[in-house]
N, C-alpha and C positions, 0 to 999 in steps of 0.2 A: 366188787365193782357196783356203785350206783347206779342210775339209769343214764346219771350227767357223767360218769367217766370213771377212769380206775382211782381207788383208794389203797395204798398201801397199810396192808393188816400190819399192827405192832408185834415183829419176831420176838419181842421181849416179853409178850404174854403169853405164862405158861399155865397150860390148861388145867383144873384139876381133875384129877380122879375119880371117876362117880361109883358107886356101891347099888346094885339092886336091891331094897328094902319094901315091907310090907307093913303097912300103918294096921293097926288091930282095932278090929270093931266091932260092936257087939252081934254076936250072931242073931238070925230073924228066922222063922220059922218059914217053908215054904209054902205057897200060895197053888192049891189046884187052880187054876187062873179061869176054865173052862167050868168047871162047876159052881164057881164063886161068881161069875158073871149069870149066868141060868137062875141060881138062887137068885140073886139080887132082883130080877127081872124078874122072874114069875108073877107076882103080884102087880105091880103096872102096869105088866102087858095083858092080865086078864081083863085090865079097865077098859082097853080099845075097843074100838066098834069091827067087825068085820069088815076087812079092803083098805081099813086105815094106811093114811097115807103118811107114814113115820120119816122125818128126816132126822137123820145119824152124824151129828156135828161134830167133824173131826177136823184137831188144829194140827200145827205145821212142826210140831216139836217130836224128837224122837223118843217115843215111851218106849219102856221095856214092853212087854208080850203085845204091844199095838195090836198086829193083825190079830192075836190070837182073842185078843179081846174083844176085837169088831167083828169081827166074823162072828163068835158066839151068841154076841148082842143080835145080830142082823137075822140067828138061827130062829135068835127065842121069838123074837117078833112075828116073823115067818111062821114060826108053829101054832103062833093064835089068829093065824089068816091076814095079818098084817103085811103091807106094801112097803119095806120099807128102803129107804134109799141114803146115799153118802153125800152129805153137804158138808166142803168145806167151809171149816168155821176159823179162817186163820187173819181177818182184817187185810192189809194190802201185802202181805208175804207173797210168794211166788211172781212177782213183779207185774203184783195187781190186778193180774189178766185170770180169767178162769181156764186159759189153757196150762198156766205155769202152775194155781193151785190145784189143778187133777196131776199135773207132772210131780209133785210136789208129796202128794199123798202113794204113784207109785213107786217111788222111792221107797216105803215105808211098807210097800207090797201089797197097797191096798188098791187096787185093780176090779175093773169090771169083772172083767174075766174071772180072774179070782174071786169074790164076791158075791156075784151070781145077782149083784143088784145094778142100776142105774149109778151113776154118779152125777150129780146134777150143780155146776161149778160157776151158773150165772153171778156175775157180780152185783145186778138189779140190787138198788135196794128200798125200803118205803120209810117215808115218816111217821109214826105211830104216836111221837108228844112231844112234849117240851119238859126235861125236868129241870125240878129246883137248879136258879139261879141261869137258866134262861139255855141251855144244853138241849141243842135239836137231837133225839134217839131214833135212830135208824136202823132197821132190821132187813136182814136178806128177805127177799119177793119169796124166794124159794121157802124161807122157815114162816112166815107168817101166811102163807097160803096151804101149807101143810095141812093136815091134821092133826098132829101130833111134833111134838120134837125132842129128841132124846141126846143132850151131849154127855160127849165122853171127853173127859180132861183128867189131866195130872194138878194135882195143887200144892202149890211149892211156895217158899218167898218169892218176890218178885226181883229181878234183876236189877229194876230203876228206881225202885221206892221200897218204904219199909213203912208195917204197919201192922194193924190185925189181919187184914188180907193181904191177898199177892197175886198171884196167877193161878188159876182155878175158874172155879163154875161161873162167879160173876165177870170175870176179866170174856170167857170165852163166850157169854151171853152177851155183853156189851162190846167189844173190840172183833172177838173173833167174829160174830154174826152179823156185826156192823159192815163188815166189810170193807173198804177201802175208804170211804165215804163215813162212816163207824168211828172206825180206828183214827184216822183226822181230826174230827168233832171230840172226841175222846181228849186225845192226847192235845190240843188247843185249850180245850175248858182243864184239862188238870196242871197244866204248867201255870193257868190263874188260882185254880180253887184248892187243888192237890189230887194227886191220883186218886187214894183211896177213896176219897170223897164224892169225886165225880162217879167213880165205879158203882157206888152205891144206889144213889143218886138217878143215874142212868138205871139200871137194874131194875130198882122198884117200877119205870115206867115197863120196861121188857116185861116184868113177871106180871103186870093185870095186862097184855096186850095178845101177848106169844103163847099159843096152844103147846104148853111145856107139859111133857109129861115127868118130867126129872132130868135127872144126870146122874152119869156113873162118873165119881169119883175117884180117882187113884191117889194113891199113897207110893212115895218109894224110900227104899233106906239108903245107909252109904255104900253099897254097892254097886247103885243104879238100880236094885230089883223089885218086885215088886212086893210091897207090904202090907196094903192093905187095897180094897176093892168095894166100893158102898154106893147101894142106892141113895140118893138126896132126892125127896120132892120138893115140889118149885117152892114149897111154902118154909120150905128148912135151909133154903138154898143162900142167905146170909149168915144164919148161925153156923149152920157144919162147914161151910167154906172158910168160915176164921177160927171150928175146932181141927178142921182137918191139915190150915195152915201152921197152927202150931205144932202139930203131931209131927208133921214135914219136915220145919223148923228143927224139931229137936234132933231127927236123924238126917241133918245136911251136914255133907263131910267136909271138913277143911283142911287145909296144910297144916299139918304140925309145927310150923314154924312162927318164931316172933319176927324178923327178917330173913331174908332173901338176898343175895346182889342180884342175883342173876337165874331168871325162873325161863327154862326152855320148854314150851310150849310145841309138841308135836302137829297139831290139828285143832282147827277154831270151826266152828260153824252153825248154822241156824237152827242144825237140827241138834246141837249140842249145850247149846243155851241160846234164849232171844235176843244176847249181843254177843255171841258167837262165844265165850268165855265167860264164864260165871264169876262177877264180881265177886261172890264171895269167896270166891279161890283165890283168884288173882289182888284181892286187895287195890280193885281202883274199881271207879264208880262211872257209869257210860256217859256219864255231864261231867267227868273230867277228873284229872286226880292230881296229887302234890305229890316230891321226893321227899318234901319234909314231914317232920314227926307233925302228927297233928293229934292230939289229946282225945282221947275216946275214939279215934280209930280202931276196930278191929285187926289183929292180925291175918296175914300175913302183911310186912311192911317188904314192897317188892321194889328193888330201885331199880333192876332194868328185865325186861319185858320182852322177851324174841320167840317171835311165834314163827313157825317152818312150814306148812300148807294149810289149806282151807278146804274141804271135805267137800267131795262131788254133790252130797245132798243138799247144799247149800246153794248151786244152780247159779253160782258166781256173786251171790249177798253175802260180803263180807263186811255187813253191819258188827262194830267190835274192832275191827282191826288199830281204829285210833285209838283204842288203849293200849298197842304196843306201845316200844320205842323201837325197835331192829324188827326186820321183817327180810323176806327171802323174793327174789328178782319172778319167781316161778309163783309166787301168790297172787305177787301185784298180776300177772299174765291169767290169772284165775279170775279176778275182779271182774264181773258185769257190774261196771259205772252206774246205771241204770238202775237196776235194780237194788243194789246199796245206796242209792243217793234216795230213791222210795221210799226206801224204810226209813232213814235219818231224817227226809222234810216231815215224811205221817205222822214219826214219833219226839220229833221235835229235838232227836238227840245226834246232832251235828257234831259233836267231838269227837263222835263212836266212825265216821264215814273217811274222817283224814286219815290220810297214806304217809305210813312211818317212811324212814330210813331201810332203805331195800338194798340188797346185797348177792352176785349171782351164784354164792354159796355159803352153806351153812359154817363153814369154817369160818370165811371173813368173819358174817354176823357175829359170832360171838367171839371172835379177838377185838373186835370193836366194841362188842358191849362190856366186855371186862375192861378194856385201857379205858374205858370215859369212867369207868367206877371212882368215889371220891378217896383219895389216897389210901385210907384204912383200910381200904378193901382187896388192894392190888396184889399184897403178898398172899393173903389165903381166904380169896373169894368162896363165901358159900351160896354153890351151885344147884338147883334143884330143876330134873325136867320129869313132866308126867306127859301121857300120852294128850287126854282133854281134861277138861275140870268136869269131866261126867269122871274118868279114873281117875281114882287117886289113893285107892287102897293100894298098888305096889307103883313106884317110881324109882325114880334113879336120884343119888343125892353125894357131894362130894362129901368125902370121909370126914372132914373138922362139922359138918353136920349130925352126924352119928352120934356126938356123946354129948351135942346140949341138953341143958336143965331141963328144957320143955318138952324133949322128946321121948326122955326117961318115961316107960312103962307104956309107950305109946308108937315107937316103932320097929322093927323086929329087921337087921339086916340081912338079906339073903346068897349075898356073893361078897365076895373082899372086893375093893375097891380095883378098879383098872381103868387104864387110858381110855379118854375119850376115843371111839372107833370111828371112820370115816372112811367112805369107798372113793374110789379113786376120782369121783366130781368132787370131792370135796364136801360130801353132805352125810350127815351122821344116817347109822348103819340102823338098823330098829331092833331093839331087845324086845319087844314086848310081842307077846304068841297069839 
């Protein structure tokens, strides 16, 4: 049922069979995460003056070992007589306000309490210049009155654009520390000049203005874990952010697949990627996608899209969700309007805020997304659902997916195939532990 009234589901659509499977990928060695942060640190925190006043820029995305990384950073500081304290560095996420970005950060467990430090969540921010091509650069009051600033980011491709960078050190210097005001000015000048460009651009004014002492970089593989951990100082902070984006790049997982009909979508959200779904899983782009083949498209080609809730950490920004097309009655009831329509005007990416076709259970949804599939599809639809496009090493996949050419040597089945499972609302059952 839609929100406008009852839809009768096609009894004539039978469901297929899904198999639990595990995609194979190359093993990575593990990371002592606490002593590799310490190492890392040693040497820049001996530069401090004593009492420095260190702020710790952390953004709104869910890293693997997060706390266990900030808290170490917070120690090492601490032990050279350093002050140092948590500034959210996430642009207008948490619905702009500094009460939502501290709510935002203990989600992620990082707490005063816990911490033992200040978190300091003003949205203030100052003009520091004008770069190339006429980009007012705006920095948080809180980091440019510091003494010191130390971010910590993950660096990945980016979501909305492709290039030598993506999201990393300059993105969270320039958007995340811009703050609401930042990320605006930002995402304005890059829809004329292009993202990368601005990022750069911007940057160069932040690193001669911003008492930077570096940043801890992360690396992660296709597991979500973490693979690599590196000081960057401010003076390496454009090269190793486009050597570290490639390194990223090569160990980003994908679906094993050349198409899709029908891709089910557990869980979407902020802290899962910055359009709640990682285009690169899903095969559509947050400015908009086609059903039709389009040449040089990367795979997965996905023709319908049903995603089934939106993760408490997301605080109701279900920025992403208009790249469904089926969606579930209990998402839409998830939805803070507000804070998704924030992120879609800052970032300019309006496509990503519209509200699919909703349904008051997951049964309908995907008897409707199979009967719209275009006729070839109807007899023996290939079914693919993972938990988020962070997992994607085991999922669930209908059996006539098991023996395509693309997936020979690449994914490994774990159970014989069986009926779709559904509890008595009507909403599928969770395989995953």
């Amino acid at each position: 049922m839609t929100a406008n009234g009852n839809i009768s589901a096609s009894s004539a659509v039978v469901l297929p069979r899904l198999a639990m499977v595990q995609q194979l990928f190359p093993s990575s060695p593990a990371i002592d995460i606490q002593e590799t942060v310490r190492q890392a640190l040693a040497n820049p925190a001996k530069t401090l003056k004593p009492n420095a006043r260190v702020a710790v820029a952390v953004g709104s995305r869910g890293i693997t070992n997060l706390e266990a990384i900030v808290s170490t950073a917070i120690a090492t500081l601490k032990s050279v007589g350093a002050q140092p304290f948590v500034l959210p560095a996430m642009g207008s996420h948490g619905g702009g306000t500094s009460s939502g970005q501290t709510a935002l950060l203990a989600d992620f467990g990082l707490t005063q309490n816990r911490l033992g430090v200040p978190i300091r969540a003003a949205m203030d921010t100052e003009l520091v210049g004008i770069a190339e091509g006429g980009v007012p650069v705006v920095v948080s009051v809180e980091a440019l009155h510091a003494d010191a600033v130390l971010l910590i980011s993950r660096v990945k491709p980016h979501t909305d654009f492709s290039g030598g960078i993506g999201s990393g050190l300059l993105k969270m210097l320039v958007v995340g520390l811009g703050k609401r005001v930042g990320a605006t000015n930002f995402h304005r000048a890059a829809a004329a000049l292009g993202h990368e460009t601005v990022l750069r651009k911007c940057a160069r004014v932040l690193l001669e203005n911003l008492p930077l002492l570096g940043g801890l970089a992360i690396v992660e593989n296709q597991r979500h874990a973490t693979a690599r951990i590196e000081f960057v100082s401010p003076k390496e902070f454009e090269c190793r952010d486009e050597a570290l984006c490639a390194m990223a790049r090569e160990m980003m997982p994908t679906l094993p697949f050349d198409s899709i009909d029908l891709l089910i979508v557990d869980r979407m959200g902020k802290n899962i990627s910055g359009t709640g779904m990682d285009p690169a899983i899903i095969g559509r782009t947050v400015h908009g996608y086609s059903l039709e083949e389009l040449p040089g498209h990367p795979p997965p080609k996905v023709r319908r899209l049903f995603v089934r809730e939106l993760t408490p950490e997301s605080r109701g920004n279900a920025i992403g969700i208009g790249l469904a097309d089926f969606t579930t009655q209990r998402l839409v009831r998830a939805i803070d309007a507000r804070a998704t329509a924030l992120n879609a005007l800052t970032a300019l990416s309006l496509q990503a805020a519209k509200v699919p076709i909703h349904f008051d259970t997951d049964l309908e949804a995907i008897q409707q997304a199979l009967a719209t599939l275009p006729q070839q599809g109807h007899s023996s639809p290939r079914v693919v659902r993972i938990r988020d496009t962070l997992s994607v090493e085991f999922f669930q996949a209908s059996e006539n997916c098991l023996a395509l050419p693309e997936v020979v040597g690449r994914i490994v089945p774990l159970s014989e195939p069986q009926p779709m499972s559904f509890d008595g609302d009507g909403n599928l059952t969770l395989p995953w532990t």
